[in-house]
mmCIF file of the protein (N, C-alpha, C, O) and its ligand, coordinates in Angstrom:
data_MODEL
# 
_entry.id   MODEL 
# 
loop_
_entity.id 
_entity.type 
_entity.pdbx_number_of_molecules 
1 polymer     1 
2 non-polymer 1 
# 
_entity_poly.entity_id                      1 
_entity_poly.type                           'polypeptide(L)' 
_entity_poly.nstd_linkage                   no 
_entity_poly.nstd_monomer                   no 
_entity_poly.pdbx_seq_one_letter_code       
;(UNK)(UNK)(UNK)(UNK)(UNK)(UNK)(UNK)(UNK)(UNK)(UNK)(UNK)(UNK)(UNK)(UNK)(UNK)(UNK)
(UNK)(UNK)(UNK)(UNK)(UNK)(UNK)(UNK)(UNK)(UNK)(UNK)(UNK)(UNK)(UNK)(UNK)(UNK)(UNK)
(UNK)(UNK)(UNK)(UNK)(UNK)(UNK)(UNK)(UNK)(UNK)(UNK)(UNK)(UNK)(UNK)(UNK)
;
_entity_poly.pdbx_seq_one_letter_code_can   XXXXXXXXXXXXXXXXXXXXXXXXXXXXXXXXXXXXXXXXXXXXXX 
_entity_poly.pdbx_strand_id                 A 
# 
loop_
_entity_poly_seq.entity_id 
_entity_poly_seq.num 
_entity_poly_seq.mon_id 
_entity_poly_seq.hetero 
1 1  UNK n 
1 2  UNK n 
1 3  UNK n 
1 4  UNK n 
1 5  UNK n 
1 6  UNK n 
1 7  UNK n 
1 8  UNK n 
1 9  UNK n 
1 10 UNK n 
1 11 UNK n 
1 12 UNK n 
1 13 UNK n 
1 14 UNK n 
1 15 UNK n 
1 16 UNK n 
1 17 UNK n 
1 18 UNK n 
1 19 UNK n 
1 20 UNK n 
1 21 UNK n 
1 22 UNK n 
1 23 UNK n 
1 24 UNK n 
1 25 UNK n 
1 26 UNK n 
1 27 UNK n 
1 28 UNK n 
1 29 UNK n 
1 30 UNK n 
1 31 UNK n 
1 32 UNK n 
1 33 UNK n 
1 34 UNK n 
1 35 UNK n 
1 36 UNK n 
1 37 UNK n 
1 38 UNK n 
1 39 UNK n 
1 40 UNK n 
1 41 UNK n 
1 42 UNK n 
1 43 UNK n 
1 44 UNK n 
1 45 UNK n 
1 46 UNK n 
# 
loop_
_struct_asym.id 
_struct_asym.entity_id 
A 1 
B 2 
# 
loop_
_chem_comp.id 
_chem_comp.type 
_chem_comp.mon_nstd_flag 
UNK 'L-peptide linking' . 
ZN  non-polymer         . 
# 
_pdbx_entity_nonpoly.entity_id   2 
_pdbx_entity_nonpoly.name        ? 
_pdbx_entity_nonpoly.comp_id     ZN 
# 
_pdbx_nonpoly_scheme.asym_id         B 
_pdbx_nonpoly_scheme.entity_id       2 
_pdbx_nonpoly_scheme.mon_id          ZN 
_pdbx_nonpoly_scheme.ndb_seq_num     1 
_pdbx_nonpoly_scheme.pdb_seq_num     101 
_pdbx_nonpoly_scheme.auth_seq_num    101 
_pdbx_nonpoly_scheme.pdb_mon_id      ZN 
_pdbx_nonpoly_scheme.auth_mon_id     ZN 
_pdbx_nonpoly_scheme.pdb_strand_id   A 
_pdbx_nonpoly_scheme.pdb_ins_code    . 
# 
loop_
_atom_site.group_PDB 
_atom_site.id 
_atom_site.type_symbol 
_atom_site.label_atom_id 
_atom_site.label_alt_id 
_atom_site.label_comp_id 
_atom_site.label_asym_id 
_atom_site.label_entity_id 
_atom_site.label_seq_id 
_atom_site.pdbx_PDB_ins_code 
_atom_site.Cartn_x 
_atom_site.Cartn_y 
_atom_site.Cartn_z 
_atom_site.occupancy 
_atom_site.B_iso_or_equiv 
_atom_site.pdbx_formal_charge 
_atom_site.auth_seq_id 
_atom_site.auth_comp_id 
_atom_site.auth_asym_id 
_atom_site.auth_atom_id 
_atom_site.pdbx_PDB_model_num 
ATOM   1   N  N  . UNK A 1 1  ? -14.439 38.691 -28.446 1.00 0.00 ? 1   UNK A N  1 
ATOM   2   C  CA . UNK A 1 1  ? -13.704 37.447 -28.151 1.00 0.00 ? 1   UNK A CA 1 
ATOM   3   C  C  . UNK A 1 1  ? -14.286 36.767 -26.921 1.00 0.00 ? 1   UNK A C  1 
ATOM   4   O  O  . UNK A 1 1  ? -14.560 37.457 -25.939 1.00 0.00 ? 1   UNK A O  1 
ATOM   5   N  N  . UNK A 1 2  ? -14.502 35.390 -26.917 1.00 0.00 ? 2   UNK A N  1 
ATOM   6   C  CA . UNK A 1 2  ? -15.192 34.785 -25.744 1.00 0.00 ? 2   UNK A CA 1 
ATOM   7   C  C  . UNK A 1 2  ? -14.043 34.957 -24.454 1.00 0.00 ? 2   UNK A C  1 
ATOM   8   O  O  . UNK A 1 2  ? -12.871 35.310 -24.325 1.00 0.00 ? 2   UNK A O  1 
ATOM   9   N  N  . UNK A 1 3  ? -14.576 34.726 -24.050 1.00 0.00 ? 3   UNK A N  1 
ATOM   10  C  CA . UNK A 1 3  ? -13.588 35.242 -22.666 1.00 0.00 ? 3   UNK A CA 1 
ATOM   11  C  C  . UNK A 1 3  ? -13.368 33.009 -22.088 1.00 0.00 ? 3   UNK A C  1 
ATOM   12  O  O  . UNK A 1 3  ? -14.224 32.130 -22.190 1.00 0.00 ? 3   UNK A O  1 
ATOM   13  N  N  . UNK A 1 4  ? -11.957 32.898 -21.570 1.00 0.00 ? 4   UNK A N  1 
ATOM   14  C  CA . UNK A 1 4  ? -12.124 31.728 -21.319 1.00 0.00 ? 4   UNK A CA 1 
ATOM   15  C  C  . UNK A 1 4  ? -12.178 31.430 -19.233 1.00 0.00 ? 4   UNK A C  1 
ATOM   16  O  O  . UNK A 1 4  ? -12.228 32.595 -18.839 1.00 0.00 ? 4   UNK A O  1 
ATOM   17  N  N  . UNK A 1 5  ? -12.187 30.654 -18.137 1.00 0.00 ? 5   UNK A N  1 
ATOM   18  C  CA . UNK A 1 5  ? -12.172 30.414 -17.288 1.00 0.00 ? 5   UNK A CA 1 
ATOM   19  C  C  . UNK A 1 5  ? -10.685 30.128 -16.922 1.00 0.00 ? 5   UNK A C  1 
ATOM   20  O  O  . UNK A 1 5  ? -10.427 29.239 -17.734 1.00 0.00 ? 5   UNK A O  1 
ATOM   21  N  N  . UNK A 1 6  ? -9.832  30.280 -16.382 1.00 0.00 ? 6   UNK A N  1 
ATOM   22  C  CA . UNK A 1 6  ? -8.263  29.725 -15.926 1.00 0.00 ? 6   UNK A CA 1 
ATOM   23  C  C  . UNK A 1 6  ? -8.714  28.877 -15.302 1.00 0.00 ? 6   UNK A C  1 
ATOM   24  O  O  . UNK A 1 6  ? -9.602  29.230 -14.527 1.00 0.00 ? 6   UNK A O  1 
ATOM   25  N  N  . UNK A 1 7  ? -8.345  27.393 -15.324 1.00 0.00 ? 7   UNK A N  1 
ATOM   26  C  CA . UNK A 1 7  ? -8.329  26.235 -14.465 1.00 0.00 ? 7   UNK A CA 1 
ATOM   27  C  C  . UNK A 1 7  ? -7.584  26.415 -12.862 1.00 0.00 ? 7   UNK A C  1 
ATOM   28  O  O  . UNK A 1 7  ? -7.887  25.828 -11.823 1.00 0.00 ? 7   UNK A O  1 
ATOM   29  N  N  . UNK A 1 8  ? -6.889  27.083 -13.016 1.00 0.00 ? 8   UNK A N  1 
ATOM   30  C  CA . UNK A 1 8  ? -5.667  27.177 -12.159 1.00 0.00 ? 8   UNK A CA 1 
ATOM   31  C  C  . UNK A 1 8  ? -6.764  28.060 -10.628 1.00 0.00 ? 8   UNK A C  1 
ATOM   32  O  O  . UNK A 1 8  ? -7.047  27.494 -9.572  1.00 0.00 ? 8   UNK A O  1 
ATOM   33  N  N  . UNK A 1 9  ? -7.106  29.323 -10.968 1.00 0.00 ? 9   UNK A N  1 
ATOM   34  C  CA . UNK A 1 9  ? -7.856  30.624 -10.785 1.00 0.00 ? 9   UNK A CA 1 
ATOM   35  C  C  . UNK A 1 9  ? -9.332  31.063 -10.729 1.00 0.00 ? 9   UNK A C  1 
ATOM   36  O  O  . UNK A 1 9  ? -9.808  31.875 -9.935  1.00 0.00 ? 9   UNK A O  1 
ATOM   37  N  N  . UNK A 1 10 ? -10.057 30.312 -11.824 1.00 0.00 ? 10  UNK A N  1 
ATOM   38  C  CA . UNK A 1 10 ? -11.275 30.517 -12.033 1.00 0.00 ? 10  UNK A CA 1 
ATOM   39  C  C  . UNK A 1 10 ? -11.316 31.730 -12.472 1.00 0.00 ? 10  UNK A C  1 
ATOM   40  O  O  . UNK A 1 10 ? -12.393 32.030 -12.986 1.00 0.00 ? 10  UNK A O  1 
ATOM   41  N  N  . UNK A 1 11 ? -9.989  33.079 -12.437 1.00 0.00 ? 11  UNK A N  1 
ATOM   42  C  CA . UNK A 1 11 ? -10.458 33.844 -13.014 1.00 0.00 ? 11  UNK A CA 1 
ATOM   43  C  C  . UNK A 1 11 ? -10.728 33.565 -14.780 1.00 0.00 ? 11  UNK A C  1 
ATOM   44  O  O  . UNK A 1 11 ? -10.439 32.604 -15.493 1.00 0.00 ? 11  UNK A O  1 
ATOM   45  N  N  . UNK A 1 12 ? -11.507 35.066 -15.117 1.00 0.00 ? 12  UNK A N  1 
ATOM   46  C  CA . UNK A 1 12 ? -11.645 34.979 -16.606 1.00 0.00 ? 12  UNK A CA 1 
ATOM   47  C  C  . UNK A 1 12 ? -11.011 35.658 -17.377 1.00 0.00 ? 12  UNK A C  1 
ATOM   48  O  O  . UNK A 1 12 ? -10.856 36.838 -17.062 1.00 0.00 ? 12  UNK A O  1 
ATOM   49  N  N  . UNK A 1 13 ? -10.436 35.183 -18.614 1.00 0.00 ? 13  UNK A N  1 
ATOM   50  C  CA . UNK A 1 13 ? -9.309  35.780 -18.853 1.00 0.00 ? 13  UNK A CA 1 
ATOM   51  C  C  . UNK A 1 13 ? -9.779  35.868 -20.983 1.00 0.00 ? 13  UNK A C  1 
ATOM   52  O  O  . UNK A 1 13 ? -10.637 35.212 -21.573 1.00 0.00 ? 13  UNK A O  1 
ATOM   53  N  N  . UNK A 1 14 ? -8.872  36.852 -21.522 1.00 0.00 ? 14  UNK A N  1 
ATOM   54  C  CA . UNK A 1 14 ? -9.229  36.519 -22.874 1.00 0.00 ? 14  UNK A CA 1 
ATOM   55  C  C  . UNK A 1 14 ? -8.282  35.751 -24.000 1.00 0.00 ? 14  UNK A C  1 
ATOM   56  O  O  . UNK A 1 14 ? -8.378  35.487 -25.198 1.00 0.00 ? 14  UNK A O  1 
ATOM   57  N  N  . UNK A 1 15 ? -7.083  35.494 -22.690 1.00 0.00 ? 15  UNK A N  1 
ATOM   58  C  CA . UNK A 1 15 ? -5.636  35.121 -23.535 1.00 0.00 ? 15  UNK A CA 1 
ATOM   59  C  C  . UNK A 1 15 ? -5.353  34.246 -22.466 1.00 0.00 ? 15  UNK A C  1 
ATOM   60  O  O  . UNK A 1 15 ? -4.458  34.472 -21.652 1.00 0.00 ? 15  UNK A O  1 
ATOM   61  N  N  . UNK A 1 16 ? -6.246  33.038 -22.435 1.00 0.00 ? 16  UNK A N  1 
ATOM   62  C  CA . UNK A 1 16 ? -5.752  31.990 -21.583 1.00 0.00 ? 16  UNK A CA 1 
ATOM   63  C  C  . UNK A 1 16 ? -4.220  31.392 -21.522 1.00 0.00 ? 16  UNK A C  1 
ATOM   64  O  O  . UNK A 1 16 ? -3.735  30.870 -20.518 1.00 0.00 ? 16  UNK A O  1 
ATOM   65  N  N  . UNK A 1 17 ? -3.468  31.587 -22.935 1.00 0.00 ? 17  UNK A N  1 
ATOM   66  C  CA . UNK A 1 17 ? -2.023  31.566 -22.858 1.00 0.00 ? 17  UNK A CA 1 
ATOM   67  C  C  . UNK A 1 17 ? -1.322  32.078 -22.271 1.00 0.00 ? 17  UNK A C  1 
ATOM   68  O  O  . UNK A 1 17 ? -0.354  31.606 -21.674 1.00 0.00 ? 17  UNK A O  1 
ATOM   69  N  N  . UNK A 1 18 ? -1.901  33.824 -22.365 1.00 0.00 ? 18  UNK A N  1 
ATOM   70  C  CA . UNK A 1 18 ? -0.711  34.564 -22.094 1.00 0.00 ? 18  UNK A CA 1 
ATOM   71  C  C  . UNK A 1 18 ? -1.242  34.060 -20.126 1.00 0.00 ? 18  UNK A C  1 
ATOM   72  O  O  . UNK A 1 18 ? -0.534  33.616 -19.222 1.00 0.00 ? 18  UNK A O  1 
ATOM   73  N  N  . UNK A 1 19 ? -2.453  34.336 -20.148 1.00 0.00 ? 19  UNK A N  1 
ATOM   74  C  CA . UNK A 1 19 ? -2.682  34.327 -18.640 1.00 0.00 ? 19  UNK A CA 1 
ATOM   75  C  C  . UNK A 1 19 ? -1.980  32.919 -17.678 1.00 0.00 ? 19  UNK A C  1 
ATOM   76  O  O  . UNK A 1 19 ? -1.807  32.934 -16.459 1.00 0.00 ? 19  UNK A O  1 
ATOM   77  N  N  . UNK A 1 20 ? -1.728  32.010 -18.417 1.00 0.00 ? 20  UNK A N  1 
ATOM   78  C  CA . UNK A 1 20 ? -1.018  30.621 -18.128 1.00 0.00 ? 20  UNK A CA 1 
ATOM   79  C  C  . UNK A 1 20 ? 0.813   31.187 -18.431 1.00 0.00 ? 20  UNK A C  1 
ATOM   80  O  O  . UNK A 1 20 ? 1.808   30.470 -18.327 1.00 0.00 ? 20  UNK A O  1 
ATOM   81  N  N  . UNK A 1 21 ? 0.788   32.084 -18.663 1.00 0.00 ? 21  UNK A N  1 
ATOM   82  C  CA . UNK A 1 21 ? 2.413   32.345 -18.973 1.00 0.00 ? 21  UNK A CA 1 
ATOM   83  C  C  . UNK A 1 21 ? 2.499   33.198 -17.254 1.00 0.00 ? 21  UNK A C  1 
ATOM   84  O  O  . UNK A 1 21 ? 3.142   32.832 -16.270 1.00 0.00 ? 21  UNK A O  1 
ATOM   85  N  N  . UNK A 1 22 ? 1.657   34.323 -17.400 1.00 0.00 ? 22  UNK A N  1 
ATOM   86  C  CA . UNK A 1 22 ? 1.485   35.363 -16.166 1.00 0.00 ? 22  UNK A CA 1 
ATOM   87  C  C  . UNK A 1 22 ? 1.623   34.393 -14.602 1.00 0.00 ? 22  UNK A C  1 
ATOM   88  O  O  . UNK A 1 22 ? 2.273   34.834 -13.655 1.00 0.00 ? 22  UNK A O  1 
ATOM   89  N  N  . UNK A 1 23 ? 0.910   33.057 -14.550 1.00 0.00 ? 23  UNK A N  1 
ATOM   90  C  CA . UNK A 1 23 ? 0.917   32.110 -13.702 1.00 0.00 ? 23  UNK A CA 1 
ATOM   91  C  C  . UNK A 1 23 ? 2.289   31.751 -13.680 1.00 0.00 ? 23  UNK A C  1 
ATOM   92  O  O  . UNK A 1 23 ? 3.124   32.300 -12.961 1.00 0.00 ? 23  UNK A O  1 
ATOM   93  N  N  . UNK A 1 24 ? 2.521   30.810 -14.487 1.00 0.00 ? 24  UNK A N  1 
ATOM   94  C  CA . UNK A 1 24 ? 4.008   30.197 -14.421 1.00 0.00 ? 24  UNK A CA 1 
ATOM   95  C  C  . UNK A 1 24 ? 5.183   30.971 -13.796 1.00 0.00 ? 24  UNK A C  1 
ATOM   96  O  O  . UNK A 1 24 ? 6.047   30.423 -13.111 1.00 0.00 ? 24  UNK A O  1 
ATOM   97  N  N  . UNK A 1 25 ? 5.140   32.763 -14.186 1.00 0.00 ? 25  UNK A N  1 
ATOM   98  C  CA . UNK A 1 25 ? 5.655   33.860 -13.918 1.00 0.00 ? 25  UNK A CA 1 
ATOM   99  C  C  . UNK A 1 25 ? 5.630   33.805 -12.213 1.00 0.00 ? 25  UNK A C  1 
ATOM   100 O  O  . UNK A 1 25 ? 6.656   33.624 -11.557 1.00 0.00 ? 25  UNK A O  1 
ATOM   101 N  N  . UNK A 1 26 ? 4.564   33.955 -11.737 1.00 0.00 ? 26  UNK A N  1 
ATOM   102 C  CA . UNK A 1 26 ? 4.283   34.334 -10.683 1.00 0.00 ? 26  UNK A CA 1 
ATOM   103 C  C  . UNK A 1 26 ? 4.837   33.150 -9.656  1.00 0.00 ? 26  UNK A C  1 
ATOM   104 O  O  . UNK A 1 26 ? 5.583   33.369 -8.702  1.00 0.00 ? 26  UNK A O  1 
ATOM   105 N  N  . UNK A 1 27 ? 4.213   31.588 -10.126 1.00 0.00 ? 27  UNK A N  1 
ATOM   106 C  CA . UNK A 1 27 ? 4.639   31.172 -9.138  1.00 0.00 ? 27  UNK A CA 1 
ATOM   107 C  C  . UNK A 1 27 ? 6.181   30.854 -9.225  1.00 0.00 ? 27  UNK A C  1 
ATOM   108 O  O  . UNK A 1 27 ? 6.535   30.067 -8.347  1.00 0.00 ? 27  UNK A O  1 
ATOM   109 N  N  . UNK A 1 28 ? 7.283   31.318 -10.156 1.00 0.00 ? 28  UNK A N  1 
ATOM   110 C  CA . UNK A 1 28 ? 8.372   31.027 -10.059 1.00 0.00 ? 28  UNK A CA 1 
ATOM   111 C  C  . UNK A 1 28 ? 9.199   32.294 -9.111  1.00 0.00 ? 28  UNK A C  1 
ATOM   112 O  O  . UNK A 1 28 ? 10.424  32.364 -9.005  1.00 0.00 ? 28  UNK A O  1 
ATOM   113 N  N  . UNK A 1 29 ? 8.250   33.211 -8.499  1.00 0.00 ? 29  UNK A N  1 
ATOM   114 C  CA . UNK A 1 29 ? 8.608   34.500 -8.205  1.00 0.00 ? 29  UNK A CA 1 
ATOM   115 C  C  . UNK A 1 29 ? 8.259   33.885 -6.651  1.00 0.00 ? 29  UNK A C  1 
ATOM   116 O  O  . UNK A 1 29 ? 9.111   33.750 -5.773  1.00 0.00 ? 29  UNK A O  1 
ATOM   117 N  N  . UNK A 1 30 ? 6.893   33.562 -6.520  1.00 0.00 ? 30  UNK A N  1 
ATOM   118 C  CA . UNK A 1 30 ? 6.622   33.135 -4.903  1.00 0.00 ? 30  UNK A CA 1 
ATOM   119 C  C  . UNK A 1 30 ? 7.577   32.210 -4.453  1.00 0.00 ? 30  UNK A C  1 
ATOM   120 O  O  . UNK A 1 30 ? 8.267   32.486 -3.471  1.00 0.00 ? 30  UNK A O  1 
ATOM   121 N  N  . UNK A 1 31 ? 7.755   30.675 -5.316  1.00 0.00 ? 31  UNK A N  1 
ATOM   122 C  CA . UNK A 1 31 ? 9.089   30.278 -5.080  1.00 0.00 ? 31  UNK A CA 1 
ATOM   123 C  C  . UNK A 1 31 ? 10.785  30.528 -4.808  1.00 0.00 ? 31  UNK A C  1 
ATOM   124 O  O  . UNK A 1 31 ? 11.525  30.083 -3.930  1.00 0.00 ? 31  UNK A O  1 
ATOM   125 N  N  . UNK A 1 32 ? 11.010  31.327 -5.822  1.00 0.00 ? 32  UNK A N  1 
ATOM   126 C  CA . UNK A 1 32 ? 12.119  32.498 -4.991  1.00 0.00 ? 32  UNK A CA 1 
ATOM   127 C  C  . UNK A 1 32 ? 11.792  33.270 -3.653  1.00 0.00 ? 32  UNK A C  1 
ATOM   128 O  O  . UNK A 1 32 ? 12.676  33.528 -2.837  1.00 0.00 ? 32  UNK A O  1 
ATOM   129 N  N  . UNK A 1 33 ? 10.728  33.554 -3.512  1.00 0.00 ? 33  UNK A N  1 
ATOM   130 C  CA . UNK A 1 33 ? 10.772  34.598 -2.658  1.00 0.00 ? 33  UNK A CA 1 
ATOM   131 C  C  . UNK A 1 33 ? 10.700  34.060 -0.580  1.00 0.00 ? 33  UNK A C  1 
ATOM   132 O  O  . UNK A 1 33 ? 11.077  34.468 0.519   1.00 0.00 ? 33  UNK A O  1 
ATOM   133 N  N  . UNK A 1 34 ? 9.766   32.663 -1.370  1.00 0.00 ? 34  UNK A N  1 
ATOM   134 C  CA . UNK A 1 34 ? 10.030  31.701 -0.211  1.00 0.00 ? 34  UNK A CA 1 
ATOM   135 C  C  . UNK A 1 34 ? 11.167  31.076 0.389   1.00 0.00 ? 34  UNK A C  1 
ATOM   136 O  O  . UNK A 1 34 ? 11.441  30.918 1.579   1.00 0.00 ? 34  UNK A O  1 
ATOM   137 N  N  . UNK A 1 35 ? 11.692  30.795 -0.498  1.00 0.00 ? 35  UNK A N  1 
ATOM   138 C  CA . UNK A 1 35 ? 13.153  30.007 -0.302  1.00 0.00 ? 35  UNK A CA 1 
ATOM   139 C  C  . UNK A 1 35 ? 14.242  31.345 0.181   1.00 0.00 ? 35  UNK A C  1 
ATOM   140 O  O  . UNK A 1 35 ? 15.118  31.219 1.036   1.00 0.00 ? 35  UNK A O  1 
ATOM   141 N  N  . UNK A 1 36 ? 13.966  32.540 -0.536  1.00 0.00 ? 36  UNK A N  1 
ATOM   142 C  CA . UNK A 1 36 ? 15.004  33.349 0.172   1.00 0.00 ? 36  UNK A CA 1 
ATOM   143 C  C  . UNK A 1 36 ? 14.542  33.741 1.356   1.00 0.00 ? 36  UNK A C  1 
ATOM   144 O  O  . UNK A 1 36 ? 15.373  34.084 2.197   1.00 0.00 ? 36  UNK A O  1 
ATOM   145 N  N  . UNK A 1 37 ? 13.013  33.779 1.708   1.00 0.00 ? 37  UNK A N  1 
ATOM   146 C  CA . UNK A 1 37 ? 12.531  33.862 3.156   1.00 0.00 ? 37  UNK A CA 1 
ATOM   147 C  C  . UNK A 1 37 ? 12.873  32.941 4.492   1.00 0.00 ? 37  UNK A C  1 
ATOM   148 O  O  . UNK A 1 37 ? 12.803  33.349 5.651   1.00 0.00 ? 37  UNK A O  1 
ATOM   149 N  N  . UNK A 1 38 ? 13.227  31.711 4.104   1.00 0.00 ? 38  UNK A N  1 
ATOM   150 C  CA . UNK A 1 38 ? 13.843  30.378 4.659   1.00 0.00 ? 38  UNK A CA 1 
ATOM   151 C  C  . UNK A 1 38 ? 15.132  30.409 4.820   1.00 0.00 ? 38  UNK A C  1 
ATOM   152 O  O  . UNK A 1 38 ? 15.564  29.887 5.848   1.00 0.00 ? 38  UNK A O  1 
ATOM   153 N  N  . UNK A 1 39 ? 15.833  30.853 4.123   1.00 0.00 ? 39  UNK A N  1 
ATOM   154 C  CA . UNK A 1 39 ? 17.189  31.034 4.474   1.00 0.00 ? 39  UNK A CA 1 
ATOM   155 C  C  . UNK A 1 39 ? 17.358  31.879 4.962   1.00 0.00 ? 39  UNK A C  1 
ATOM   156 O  O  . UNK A 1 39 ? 18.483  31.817 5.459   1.00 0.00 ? 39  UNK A O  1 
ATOM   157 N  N  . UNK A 1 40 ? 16.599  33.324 5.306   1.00 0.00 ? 40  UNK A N  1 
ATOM   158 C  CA . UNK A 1 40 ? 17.088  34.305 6.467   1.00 0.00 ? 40  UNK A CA 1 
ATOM   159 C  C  . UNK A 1 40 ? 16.119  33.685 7.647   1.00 0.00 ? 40  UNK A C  1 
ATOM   160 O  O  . UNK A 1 40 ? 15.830  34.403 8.604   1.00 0.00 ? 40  UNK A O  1 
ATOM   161 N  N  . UNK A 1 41 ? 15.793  32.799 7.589   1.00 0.00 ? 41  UNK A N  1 
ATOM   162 C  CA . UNK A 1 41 ? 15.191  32.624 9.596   1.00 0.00 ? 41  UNK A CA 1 
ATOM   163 C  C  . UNK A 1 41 ? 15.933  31.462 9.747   1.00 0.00 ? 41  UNK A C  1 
ATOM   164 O  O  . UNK A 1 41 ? 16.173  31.055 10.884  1.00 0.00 ? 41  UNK A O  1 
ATOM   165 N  N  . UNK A 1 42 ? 16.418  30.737 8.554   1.00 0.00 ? 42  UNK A N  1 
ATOM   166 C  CA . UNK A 1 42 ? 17.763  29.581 9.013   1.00 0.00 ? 42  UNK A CA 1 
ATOM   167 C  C  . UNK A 1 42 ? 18.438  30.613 9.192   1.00 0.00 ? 42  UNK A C  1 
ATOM   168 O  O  . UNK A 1 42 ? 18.927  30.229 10.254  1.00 0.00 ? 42  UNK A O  1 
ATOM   169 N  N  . UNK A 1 43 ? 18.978  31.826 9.016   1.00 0.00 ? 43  UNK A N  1 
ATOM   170 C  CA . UNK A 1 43 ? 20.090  32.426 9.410   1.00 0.00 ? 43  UNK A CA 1 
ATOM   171 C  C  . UNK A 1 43 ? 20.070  33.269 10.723  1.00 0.00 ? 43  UNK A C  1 
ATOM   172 O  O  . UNK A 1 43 ? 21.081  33.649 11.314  1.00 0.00 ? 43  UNK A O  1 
ATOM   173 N  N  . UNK A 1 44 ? 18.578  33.549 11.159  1.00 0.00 ? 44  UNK A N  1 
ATOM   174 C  CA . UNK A 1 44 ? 18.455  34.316 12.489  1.00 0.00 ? 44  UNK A CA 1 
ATOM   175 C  C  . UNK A 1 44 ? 18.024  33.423 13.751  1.00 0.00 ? 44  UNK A C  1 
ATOM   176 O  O  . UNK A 1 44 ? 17.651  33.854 14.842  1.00 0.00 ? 44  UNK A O  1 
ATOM   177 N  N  . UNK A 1 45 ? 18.165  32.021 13.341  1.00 0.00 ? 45  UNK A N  1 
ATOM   178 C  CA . UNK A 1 45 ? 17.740  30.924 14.183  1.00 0.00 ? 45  UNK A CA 1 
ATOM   179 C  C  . UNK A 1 45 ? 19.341  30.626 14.875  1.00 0.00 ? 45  UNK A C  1 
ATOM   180 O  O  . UNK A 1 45 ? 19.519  30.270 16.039  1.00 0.00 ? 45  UNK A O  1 
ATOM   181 N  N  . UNK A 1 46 ? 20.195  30.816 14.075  1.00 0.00 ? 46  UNK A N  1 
ATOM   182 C  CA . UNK A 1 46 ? 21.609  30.609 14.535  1.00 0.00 ? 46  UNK A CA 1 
ATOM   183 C  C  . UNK A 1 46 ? 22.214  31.620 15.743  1.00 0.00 ? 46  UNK A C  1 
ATOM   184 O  O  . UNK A 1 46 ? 23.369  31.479 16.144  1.00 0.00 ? 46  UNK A O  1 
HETATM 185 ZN ZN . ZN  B 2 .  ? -5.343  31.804 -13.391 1.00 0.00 2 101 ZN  A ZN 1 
# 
């Protein structure tokens, strides 16, 4: 199977779908993880 490039990554991947699913995954995880990081230094700033 040709292997394709991720736009996102440059890595190479063989299931550019699934690897665009694995993304979407991830950054909805860094986004949680930021926002709950922000609200505990709004909370230790008090
Ligand atoms: Zn990627």
């Amino acid at each position: 199977m040709e292997q394709q490039s991720c736009p996102d990554c440059r890595a190479l991947t063989d299931d550019l779908a699934a690897h665009e699913a694995w993304h979407s995954r991830l950054v909805h995880d860094i986004a949680v993880a930021v926002d709950r990081e922000n609200k505990r230094r709004e909370e230790a700033r008090r």
